[in-house]
Each structure stands twice: as structure tokens, then as C-alpha cells.
PyMOL commands that place a pseudoatom at each C-alpha (Angstrom):
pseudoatom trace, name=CA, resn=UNK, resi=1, chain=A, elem=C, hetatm=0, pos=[21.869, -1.038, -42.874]
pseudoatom trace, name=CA, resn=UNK, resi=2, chain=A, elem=C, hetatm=0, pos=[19.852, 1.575, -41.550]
pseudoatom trace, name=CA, resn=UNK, resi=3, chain=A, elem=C, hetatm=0, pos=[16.117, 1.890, -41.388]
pseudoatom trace, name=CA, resn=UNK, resi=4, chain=A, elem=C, hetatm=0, pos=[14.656, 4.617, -44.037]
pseudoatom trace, name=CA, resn=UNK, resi=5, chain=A, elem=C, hetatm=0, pos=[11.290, 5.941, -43.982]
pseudoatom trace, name=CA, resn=UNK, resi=6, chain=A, elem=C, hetatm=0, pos=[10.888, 6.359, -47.726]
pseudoatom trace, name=CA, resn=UNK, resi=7, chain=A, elem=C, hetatm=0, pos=[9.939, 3.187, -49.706]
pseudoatom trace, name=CA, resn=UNK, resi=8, chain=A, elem=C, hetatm=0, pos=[10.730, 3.029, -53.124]
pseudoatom trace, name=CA, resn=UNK, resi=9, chain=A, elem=C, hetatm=0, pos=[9.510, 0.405, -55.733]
pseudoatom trace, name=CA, resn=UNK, resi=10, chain=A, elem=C, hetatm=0, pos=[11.313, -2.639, -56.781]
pseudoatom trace, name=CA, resn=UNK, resi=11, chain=A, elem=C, hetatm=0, pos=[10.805, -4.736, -59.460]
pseudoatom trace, name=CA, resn=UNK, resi=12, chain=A, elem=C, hetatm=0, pos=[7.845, -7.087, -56.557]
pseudoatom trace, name=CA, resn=UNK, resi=13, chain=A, elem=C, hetatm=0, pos=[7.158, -3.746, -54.768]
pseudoatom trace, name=CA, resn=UNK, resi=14, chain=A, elem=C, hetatm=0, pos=[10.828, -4.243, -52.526]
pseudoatom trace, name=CA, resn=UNK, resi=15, chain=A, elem=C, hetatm=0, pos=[11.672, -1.309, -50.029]
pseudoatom trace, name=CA, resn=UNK, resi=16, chain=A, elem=C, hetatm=0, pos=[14.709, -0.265, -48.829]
pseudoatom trace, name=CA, resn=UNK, resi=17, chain=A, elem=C, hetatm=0, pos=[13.065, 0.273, -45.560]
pseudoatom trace, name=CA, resn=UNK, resi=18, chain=A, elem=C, hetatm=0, pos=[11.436, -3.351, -45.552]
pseudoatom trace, name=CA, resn=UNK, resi=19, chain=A, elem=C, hetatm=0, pos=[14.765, -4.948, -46.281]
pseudoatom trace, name=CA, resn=UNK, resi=20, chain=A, elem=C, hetatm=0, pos=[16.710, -3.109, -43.044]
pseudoatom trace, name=CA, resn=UNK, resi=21, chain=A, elem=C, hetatm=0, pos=[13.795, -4.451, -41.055]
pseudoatom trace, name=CA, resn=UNK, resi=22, chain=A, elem=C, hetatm=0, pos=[13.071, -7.913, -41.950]
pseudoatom trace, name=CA, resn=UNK, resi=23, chain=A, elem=C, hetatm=0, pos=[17.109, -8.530, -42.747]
pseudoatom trace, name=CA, resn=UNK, resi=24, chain=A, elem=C, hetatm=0, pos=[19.311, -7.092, -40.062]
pseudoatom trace, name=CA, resn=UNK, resi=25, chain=A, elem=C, hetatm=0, pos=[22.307, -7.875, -41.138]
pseudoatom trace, name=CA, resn=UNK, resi=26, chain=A, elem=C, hetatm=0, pos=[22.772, -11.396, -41.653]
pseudoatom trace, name=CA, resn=UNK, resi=27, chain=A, elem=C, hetatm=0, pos=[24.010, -12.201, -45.488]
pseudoatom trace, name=CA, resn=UNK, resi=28, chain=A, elem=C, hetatm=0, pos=[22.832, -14.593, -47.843]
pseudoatom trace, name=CA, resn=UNK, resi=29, chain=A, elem=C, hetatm=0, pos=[24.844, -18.510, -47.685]
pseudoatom trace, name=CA, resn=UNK, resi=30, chain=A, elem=C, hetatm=0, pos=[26.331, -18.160, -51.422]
pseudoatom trace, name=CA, resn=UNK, resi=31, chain=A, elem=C, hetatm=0, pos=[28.965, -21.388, -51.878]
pseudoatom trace, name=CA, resn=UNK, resi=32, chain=A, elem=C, hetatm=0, pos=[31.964, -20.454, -52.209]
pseudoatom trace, name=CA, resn=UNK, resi=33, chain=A, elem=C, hetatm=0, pos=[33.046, -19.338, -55.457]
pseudoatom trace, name=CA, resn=UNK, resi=34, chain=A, elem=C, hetatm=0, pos=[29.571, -17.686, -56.706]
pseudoatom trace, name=CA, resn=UNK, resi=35, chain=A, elem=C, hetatm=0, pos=[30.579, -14.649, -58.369]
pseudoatom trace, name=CA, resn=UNK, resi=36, chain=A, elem=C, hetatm=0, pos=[28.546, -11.856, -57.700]
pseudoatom trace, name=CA, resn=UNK, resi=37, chain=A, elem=C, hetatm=0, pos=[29.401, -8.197, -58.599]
pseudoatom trace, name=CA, resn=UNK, resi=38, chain=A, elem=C, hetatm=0, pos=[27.402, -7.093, -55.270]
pseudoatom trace, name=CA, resn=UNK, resi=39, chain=A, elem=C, hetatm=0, pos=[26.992, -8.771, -51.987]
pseudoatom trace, name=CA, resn=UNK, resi=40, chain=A, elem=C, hetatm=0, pos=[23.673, -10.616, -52.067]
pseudoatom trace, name=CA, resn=UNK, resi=41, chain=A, elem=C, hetatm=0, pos=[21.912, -8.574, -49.339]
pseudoatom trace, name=CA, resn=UNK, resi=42, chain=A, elem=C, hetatm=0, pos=[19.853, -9.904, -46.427]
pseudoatom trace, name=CA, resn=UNK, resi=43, chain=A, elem=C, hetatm=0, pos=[16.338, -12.036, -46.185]
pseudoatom trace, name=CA, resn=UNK, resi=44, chain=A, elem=C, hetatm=0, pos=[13.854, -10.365, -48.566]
pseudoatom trace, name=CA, resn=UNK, resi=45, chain=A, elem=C, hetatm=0, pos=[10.948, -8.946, -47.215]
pseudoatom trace, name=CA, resn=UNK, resi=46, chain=A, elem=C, hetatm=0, pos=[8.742, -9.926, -49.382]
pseudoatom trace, name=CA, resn=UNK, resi=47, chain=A, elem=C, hetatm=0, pos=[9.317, -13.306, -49.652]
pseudoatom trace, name=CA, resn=UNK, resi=48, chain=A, elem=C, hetatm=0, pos=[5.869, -13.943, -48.757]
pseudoatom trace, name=CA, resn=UNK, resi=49, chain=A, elem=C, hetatm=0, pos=[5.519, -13.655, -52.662]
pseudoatom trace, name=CA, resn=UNK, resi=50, chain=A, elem=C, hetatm=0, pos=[8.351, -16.135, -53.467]
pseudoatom trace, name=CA, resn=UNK, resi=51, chain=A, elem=C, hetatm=0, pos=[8.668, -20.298, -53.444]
pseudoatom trace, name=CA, resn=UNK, resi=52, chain=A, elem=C, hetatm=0, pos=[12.010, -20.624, -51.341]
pseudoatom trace, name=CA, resn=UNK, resi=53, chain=A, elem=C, hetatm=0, pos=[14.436, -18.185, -50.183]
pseudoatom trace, name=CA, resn=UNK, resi=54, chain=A, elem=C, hetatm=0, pos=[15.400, -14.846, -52.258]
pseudoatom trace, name=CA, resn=UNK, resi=55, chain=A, elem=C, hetatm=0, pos=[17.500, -11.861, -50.579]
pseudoatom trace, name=CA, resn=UNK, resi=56, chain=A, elem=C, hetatm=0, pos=[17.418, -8.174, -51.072]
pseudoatom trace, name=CA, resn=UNK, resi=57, chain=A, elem=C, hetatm=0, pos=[21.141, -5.820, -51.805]
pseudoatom trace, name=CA, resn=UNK, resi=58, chain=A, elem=C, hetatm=0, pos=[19.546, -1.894, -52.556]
pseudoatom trace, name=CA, resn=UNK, resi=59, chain=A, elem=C, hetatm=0, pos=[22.188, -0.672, -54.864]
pseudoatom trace, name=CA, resn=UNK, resi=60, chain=A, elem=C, hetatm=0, pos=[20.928, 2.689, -55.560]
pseudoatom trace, name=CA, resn=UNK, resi=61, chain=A, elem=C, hetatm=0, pos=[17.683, 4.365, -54.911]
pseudoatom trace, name=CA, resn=UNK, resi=62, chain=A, elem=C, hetatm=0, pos=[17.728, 7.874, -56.331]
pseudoatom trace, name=CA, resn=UNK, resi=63, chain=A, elem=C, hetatm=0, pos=[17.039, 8.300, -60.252]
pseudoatom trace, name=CA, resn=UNK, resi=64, chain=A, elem=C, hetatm=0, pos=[16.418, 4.521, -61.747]
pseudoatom trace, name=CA, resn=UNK, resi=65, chain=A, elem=C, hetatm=0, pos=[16.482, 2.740, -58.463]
pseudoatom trace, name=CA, resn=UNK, resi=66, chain=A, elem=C, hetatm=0, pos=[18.467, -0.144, -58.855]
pseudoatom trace, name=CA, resn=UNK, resi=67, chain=A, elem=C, hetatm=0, pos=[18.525, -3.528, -56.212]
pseudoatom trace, name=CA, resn=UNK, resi=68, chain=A, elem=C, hetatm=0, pos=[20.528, -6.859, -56.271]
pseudoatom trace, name=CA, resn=UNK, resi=69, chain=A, elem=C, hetatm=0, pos=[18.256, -9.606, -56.048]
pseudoatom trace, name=CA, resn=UNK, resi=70, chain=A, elem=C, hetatm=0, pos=[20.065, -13.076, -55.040]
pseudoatom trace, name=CA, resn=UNK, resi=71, chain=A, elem=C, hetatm=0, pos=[17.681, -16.376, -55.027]
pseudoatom trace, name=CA, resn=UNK, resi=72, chain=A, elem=C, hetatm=0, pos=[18.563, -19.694, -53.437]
pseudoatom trace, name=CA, resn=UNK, resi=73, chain=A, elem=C, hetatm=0, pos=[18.389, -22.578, -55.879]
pseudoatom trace, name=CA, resn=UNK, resi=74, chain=A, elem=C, hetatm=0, pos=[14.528, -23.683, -56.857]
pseudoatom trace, name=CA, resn=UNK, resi=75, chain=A, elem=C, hetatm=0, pos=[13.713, -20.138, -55.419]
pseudoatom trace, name=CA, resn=UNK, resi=76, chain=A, elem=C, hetatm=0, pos=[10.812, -17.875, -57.890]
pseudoatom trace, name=CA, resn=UNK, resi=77, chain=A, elem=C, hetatm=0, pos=[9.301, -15.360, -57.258]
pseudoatom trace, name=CA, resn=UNK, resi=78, chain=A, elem=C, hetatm=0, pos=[5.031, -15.524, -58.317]
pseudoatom trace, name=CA, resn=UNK, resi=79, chain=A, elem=C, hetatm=0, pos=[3.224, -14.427, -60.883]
pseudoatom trace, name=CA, resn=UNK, resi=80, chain=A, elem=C, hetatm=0, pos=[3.099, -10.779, -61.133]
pseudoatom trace, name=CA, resn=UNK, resi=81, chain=A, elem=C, hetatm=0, pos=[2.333, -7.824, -62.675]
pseudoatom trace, name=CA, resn=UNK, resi=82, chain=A, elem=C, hetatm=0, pos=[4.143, -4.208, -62.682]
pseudoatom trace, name=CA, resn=UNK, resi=83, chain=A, elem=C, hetatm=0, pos=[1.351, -1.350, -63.281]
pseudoatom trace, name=CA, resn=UNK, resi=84, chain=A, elem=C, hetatm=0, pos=[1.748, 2.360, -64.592]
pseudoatom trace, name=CA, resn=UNK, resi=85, chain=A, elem=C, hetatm=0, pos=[-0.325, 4.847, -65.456]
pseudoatom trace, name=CA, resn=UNK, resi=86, chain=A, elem=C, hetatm=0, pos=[3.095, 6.650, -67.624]
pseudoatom trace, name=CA, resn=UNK, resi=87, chain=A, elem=C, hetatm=0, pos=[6.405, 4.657, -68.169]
pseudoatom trace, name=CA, resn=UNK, resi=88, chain=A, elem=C, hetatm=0, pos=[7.117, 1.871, -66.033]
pseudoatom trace, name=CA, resn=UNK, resi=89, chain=A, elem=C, hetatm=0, pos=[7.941, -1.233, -66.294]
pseudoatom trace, name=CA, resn=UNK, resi=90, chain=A, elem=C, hetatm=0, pos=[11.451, -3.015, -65.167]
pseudoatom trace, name=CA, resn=UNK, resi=91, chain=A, elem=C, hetatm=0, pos=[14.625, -4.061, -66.714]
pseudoatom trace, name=CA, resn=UNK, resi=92, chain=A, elem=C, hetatm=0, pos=[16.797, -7.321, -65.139]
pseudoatom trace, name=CA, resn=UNK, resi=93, chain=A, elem=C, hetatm=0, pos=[20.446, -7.712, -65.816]
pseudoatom trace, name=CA, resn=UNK, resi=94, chain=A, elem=C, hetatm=0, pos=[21.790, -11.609, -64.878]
pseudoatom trace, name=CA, resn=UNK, resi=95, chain=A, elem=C, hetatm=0, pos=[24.903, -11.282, -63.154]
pseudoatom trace, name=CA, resn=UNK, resi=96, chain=A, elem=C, hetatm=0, pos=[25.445, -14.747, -61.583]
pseudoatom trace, name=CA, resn=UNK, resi=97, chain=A, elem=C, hetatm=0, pos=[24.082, -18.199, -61.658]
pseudoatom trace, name=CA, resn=UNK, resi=98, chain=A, elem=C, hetatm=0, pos=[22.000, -19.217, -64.000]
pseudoatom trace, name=CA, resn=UNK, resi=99, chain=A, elem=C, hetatm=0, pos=[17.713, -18.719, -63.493]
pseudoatom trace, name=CA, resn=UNK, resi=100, chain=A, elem=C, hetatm=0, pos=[15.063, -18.226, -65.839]
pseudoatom trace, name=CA, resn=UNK, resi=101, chain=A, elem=C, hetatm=0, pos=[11.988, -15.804, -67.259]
pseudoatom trace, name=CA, resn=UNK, resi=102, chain=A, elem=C, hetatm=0, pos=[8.707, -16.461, -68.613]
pseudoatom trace, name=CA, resn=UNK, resi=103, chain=A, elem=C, hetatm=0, pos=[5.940, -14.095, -69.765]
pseudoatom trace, name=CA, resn=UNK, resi=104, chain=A, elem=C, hetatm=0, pos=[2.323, -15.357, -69.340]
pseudoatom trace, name=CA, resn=UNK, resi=105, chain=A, elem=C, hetatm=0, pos=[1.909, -17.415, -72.585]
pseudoatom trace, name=CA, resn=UNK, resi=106, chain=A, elem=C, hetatm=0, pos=[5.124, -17.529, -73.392]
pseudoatom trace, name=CA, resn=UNK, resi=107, chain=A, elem=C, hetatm=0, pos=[7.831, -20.595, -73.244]
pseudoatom trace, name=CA, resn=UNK, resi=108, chain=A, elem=C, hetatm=0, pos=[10.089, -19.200, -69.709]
pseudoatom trace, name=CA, resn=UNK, resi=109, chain=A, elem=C, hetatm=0, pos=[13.526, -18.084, -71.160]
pseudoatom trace, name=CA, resn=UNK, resi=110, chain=A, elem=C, hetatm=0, pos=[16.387, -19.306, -69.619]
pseudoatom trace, name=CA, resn=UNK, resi=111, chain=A, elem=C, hetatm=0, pos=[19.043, -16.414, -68.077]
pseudoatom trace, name=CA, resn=UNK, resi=112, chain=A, elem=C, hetatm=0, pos=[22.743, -16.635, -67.343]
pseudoatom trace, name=CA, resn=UNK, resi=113, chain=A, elem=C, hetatm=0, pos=[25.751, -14.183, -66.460]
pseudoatom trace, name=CA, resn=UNK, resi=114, chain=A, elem=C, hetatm=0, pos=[25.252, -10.953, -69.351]
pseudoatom trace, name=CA, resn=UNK, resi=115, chain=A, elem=C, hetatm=0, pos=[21.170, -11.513, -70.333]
pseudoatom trace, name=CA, resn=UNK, resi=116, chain=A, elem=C, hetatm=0, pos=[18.995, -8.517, -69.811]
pseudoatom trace, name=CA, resn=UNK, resi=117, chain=A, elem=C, hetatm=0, pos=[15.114, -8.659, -70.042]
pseudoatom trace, name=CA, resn=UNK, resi=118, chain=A, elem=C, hetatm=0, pos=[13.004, -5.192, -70.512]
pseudoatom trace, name=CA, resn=UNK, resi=119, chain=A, elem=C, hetatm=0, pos=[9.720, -6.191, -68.965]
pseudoatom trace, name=CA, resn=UNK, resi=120, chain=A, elem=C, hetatm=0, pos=[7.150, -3.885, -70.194]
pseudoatom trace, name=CA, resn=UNK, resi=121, chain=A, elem=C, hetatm=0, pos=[4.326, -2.342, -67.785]
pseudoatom trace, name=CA, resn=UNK, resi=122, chain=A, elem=C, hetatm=0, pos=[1.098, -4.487, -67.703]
pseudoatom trace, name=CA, resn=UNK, resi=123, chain=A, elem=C, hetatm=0, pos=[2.956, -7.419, -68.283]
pseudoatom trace, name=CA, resn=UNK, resi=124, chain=A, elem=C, hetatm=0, pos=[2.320, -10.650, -66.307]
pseudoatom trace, name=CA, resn=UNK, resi=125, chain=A, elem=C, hetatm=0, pos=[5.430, -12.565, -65.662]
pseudoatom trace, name=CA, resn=UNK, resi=126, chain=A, elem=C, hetatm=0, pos=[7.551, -14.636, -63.338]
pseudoatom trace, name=CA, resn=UNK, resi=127, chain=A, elem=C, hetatm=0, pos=[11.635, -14.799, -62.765]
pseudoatom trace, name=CA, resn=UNK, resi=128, chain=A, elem=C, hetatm=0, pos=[14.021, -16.799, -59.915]
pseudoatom trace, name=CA, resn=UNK, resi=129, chain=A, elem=C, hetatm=0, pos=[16.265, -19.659, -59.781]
pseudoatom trace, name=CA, resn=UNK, resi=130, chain=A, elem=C, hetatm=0, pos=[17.005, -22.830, -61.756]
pseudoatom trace, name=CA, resn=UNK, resi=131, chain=A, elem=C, hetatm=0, pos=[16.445, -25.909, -59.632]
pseudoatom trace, name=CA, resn=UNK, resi=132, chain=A, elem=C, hetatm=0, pos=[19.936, -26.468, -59.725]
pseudoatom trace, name=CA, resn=UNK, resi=133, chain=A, elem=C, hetatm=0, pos=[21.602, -23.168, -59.196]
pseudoatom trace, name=CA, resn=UNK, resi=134, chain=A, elem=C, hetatm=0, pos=[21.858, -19.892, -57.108]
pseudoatom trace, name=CA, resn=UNK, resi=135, chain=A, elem=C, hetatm=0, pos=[20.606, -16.838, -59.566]
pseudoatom trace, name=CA, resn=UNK, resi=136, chain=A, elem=C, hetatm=0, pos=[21.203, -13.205, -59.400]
pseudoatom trace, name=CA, resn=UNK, resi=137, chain=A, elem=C, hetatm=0, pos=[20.048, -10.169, -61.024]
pseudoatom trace, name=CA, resn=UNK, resi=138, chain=A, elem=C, hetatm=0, pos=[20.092, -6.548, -60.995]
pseudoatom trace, name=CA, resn=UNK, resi=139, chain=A, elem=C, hetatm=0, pos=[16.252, -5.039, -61.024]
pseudoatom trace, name=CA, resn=UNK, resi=140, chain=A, elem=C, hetatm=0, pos=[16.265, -1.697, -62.226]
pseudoatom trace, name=CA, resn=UNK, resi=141, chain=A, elem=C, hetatm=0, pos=[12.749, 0.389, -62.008]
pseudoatom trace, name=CA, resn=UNK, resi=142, chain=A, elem=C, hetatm=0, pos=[11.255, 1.980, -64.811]
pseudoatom trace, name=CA, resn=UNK, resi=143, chain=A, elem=C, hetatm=0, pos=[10.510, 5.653, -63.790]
pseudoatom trace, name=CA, resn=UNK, resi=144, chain=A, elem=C, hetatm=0, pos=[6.768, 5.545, -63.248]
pseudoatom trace, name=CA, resn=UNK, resi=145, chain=A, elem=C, hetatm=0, pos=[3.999, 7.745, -62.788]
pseudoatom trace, name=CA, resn=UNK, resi=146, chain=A, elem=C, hetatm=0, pos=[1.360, 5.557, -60.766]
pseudoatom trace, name=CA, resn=UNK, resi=147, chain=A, elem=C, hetatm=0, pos=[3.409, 2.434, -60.755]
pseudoatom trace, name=CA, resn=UNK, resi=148, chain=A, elem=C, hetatm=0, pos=[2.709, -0.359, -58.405]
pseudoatom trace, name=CA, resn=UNK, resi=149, chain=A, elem=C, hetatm=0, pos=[3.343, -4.097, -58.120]
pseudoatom trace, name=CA, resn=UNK, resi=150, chain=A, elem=C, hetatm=0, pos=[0.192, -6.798, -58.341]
pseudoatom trace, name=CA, resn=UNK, resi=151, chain=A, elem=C, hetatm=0, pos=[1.221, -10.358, -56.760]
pseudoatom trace, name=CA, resn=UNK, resi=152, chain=A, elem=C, hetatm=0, pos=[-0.688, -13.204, -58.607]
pseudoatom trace, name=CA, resn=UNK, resi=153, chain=A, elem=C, hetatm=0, pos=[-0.615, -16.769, -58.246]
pseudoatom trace, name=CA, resn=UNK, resi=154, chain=A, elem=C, hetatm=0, pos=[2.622, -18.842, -57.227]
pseudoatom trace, name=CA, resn=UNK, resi=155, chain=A, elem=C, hetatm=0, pos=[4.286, -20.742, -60.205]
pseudoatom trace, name=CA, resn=UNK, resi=156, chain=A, elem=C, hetatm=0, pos=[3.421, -24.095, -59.512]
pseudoatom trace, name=CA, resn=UNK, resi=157, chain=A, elem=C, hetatm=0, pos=[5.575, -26.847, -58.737]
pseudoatom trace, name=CA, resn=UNK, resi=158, chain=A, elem=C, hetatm=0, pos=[4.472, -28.655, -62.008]
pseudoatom trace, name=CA, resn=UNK, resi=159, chain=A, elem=C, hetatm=0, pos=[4.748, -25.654, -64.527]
pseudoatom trace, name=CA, resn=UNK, resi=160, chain=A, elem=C, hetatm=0, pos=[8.292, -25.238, -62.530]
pseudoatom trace, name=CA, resn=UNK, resi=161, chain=A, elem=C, hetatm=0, pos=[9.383, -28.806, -62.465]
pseudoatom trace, name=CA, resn=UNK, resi=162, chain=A, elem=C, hetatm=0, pos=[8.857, -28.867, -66.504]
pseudoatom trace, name=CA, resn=UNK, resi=163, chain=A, elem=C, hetatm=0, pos=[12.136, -26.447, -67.194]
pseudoatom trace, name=CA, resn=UNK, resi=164, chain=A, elem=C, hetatm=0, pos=[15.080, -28.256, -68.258]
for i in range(1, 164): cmd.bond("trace and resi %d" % i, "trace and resi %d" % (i + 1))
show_as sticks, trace
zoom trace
């Protein structure tokens, strides 16, 4: 992967340009088997802002940049928010495995192979693994004007340990 010098805004604030740095080009473990559509990238940079291990594929990053986004069983990303002044927000298609979603206040809402979520801008909100299975999903970015990413608390082990 080569190093670019343009960012670009993932669904946590992922770059292109982080990913080729932190990742090289060592691939995610999948088992053998897990269906994927895309490979499941390299060590995410920001996993700083994740419980476990989640790894970073850039699909596309011209028009609606688009990433793969492959977590390790138990792995979640924290609490977070997606700002925008105009538009925004962030749209995740499940593709394999089986991982969940919860909005602040809200029961978390299981995902499998075929579920999309629209998360709208200003939203506070959470999304990884089940304990029990790898997860991936496709985040697309909401054209936004003024968009950025704010990192919150981690889920906790209790609120997590309470899915089914």
C-alpha cells in the first residue's frame, strides 16, 4: 500500500495515509472460511479508540469514500460521535460475521451479512464485534461540509458483556 498525503474521513476519523503507516502489509488472521467480499486490510490505526483488534481495507476514496472495516471477535470500537456543519453522517453495510450497533439510549441492534445502518450526524453511537464472532462492514462517509469524528468513552466491559 503506498503512503498518501491526503487524509480522508472514515466513519472514527480513519486515513488512508494512517493505515499504510501503522499496517505495512501484514493482513488480518480471518479463519478459514470467513467470507468477506474484500480482503480485511491491515492493523487499524486508530485502534487506540477500539477494545481489541479491528483492521482497516480503503476501498475507495474519491466521491463517498468507502473502507472495509474487519474486527476480531469481542473487538468495538468507543463511543463516538460523527459532526457536520452540512450533510454528514455515515452509512455501514454488514458483509460478514455477525456484530452489533447501539445508539446512545437505545437497546444495541444486532448486525449480520445484508444489514445497513444510516447513522445520522450528531449522533452518539458505538459498532464492532460479537463476543463470539469476527464482524465486517463497509463504512461509507456522508459527504460533509465541516465533518469530523469525536471519540468518547470505551463501551464497557459490563454494558458489552450484557448482549446476547
Amino acid at each position: 500500500m503506498t503512503l498518501m498525503s491526503k487524509s480522508v474521513a472514515l466513519f472514527a476519523a480513519v486515513t488512508v495515509a494512517g493505515a499504510a503507516a501503522a499496517g505495512g502489509s501484514a493482513q488480518a488472521p480471518v479463519p478459514a472460511g470467513y467470507d468477506a467480499v474484500f480482503p480485511p486490510g491491515t492493523p487499524n490505526p486508530y485502534n487506540k479508540f477500539f477494545t481489541g483488534q479491528s483492521y482497516l481495507q480503503p476501498i475507495i476514496r474519491e466521491g463517498v469514500p468507502a473502507f472495509n472495516v474487519t474486527f476480531e471477535p469481542g473487538c468495538r470500537n468507543f463511543w463516538h460521535i460523527h459532526n457536520a456543519k452540512k450533510g454528514g453522517g455515515q452509512i455501514l453495510l454488514a458483509v460478514a460475521g455477525r456484530g452489533w450497533y447501539q445508539e446512545e439510549g437505545k437497546p444495541a441492534r444486532e448486525l449480520k451479512k445484508g444489514d445497513a445502518v444510516y447513522i445520522a450526524p450528531g449522533v452518539k453511537h458505538w459498532h464492532g464485534a460479537a463476543r463470539d464472532s469476527w464482524f465486517t462492514h463497509i463504512a461509507l462517509e456522508v459527504p460533509a461540509e465541516g465533518g469530523s469524528t469525536t471519540w468518547c468513552e470505551p463501551v464497557s466491559d459490563e454494558e458489552y458483556g450484557r448482549l446476547p
